[in-house]
Backbone atoms as SQL, in Angstrom:
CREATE TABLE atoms (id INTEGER PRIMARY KEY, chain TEXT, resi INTEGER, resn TEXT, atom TEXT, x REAL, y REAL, z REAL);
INSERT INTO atoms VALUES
  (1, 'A', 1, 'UNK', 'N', 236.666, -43.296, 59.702),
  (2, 'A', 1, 'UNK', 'CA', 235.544, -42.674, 60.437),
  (3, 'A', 1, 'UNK', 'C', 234.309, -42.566, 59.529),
  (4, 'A', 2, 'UNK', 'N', 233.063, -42.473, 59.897),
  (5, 'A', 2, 'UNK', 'CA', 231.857, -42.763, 59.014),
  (6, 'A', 2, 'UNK', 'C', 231.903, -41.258, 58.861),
  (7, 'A', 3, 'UNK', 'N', 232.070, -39.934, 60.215),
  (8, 'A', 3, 'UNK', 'CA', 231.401, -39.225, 59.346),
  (9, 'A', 3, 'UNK', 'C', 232.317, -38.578, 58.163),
  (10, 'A', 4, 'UNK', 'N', 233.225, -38.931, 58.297),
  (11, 'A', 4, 'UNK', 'CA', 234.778, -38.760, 57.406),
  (12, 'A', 4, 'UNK', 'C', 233.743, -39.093, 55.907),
  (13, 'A', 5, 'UNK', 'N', 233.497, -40.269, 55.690),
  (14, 'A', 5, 'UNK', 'CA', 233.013, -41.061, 54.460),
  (15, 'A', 5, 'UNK', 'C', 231.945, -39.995, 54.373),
  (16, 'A', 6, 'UNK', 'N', 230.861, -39.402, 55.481),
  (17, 'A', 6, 'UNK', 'CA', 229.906, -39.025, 54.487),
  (18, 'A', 6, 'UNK', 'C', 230.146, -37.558, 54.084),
  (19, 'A', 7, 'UNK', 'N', 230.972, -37.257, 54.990),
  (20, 'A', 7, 'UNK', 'CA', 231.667, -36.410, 53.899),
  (21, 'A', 7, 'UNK', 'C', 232.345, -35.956, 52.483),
  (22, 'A', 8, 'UNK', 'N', 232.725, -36.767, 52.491),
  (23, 'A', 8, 'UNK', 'CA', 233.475, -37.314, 51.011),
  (24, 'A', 8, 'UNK', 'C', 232.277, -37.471, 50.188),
  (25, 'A', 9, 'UNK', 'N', 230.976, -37.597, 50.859),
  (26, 'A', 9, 'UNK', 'CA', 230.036, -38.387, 49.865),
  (27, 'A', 9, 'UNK', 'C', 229.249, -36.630, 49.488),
  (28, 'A', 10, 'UNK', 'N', 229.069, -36.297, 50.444),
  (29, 'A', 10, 'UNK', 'CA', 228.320, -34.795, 50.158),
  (30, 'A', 10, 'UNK', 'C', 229.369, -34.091, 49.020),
  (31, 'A', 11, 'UNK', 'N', 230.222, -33.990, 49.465),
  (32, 'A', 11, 'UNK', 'CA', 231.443, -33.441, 48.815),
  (33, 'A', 11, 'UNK', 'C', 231.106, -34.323, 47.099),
  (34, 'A', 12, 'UNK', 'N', 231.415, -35.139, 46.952),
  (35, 'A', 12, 'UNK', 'CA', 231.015, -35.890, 45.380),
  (36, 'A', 12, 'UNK', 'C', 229.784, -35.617, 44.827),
  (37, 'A', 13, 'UNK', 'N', 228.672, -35.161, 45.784),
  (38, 'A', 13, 'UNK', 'CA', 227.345, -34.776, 45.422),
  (39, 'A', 13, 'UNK', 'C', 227.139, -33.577, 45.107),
  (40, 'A', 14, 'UNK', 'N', 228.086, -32.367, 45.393),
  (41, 'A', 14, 'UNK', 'CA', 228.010, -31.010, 45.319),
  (42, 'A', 14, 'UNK', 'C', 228.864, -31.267, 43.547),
  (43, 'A', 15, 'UNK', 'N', 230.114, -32.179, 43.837),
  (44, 'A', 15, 'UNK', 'CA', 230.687, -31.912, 42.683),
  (45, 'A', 15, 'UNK', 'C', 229.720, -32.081, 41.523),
  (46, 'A', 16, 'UNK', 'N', 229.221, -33.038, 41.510),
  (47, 'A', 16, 'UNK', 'CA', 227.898, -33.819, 40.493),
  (48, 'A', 16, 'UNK', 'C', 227.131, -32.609, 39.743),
  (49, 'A', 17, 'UNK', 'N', 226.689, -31.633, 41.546),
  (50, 'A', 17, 'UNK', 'CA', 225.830, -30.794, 41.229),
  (51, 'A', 17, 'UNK', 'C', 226.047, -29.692, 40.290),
  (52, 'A', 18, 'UNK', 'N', 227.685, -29.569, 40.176),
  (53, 'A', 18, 'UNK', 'CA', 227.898, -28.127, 39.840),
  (54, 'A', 18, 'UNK', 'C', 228.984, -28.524, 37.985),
  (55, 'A', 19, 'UNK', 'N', 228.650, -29.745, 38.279),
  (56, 'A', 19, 'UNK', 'CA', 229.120, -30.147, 36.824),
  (57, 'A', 19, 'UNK', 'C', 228.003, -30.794, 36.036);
């Protein structure tokens, strides 16, 4: 599912953010 993926993608972007 795409919005599955852009999930995953926000999700990797928060991680980014907070490391």
């Amino acid at each position: 599912m795409v919005s599955f993926f852009l999930l995953a993608v926000v999700f990797v972007n928060l991680n980014h953010m907070y490391n």
